[in-house]
matplotlib code that plots the C-alpha trace (Angstrom):
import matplotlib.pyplot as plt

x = [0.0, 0.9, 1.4, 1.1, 5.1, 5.9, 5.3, 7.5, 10.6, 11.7, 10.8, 12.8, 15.9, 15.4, 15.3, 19.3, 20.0, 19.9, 21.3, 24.4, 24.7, 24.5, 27.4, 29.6, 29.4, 29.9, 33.2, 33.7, 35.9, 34.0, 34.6, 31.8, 28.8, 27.0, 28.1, 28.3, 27.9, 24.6, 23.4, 23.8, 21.9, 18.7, 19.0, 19.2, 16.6, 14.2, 14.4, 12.1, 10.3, 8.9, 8.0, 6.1, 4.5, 3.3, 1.9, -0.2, -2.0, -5.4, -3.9, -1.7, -0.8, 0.2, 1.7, 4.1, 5.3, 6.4, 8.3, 10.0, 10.9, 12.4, 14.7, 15.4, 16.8, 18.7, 20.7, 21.3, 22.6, 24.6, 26.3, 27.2, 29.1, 31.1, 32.2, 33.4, 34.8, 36.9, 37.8, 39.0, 36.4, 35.1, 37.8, 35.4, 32.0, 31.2, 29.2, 26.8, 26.7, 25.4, 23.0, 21.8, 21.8, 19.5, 16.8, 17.1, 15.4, 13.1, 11.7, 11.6, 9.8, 7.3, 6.5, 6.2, 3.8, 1.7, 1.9, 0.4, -2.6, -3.9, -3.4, -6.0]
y = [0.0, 3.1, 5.9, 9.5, 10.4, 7.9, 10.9, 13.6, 14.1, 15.2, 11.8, 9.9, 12.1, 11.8, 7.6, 8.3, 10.1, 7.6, 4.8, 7.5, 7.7, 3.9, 3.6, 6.1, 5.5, 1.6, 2.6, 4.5, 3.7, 0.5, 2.8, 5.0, 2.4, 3.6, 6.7, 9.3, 6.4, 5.6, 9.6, 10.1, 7.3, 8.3, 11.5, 10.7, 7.8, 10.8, 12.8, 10.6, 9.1, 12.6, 13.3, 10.2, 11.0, 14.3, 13.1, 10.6, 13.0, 14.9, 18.5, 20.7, 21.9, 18.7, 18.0, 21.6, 20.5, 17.1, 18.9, 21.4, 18.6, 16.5, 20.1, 19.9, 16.3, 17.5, 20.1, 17.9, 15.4, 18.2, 19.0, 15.3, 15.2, 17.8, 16.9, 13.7, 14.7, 17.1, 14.0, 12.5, 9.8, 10.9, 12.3, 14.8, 15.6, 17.8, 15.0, 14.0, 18.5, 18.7, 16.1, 17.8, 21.0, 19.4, 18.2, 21.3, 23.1, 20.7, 20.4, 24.2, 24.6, 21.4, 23.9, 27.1, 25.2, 23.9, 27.3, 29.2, 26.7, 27.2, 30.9, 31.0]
z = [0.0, -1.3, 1.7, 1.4, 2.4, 0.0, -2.8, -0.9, -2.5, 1.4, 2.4, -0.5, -0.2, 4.1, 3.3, 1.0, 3.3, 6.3, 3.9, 2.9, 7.2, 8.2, 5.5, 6.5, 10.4, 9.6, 9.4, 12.3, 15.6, 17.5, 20.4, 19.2, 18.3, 21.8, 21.3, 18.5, 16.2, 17.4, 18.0, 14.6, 13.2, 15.6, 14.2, 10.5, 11.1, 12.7, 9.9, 7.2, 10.3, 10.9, 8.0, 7.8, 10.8, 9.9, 6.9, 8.5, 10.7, 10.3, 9.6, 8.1, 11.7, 12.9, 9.8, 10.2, 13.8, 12.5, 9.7, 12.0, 13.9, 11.0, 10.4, 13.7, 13.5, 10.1, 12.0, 15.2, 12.3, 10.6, 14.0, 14.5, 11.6, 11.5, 15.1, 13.4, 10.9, 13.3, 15.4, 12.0, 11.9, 8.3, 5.3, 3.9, 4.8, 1.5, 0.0, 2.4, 3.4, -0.1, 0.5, 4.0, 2.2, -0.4, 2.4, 4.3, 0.7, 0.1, 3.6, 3.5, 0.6, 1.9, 5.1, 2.9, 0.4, 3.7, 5.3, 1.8, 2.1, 5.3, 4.9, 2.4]

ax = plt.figure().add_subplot(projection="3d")
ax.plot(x, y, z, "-o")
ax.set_aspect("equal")
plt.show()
């Protein structure tokens, strides 16, 4: 069955996205899996999983908090990053910024096109 979030390009890139972070922190220090390891992968997992969420509920209201959320969850995965990359657990970060960067827009442009509809 076919799902509403399933149509989102937020919701598709959000799903790369935490495929991109399982295979990058795969390779980071075993001294990290119950640590940063493991905060970053709740994050990135929260991202799509709230915008599912907000999807599946009876108004564009509901809906909004679920997608501020999921931006909130996209910078707390942001900040994760670069603080492992700055511990030297990652060689370059610009890859999976561009794909953050990417998200950040769409899931913008999701809240600006749900706000312009129930201003009307």
């Amino acid at each position: 069955m076919r799902r509403k979030h399933h149509d989102l390009q937020a919701w598709q890139e959000a799903m790369g996205l935490v495929k991109d972070v399982y295979r990058i922190t795969s390779a980071f220090p075993r001294d990290e899996v119950y640590a940063l390891t493991s905060q970053i992968r709740r994050a990135a997992v929260s991202v799509p999983s709230n915008i599912a969420e907000g999807a599946a509920r009876m108004s564009d209201r509901e809906f909004l908090q679920f997608l501020a959320i999921s931006r909130g969850s996209l910078s707390e995965l942001e900040t994760q990053l670069l603080i492992s990359a700055d511990l030297g657990y990652m060689e370059s970060v610009s890859d999976i910024m561009k794909k953050i960067d990417l998200l950040f827009g769409l899931l913008g442009g999701l809240i600006k096109a749900i706000q312009g509809r129930t201003s009307k």
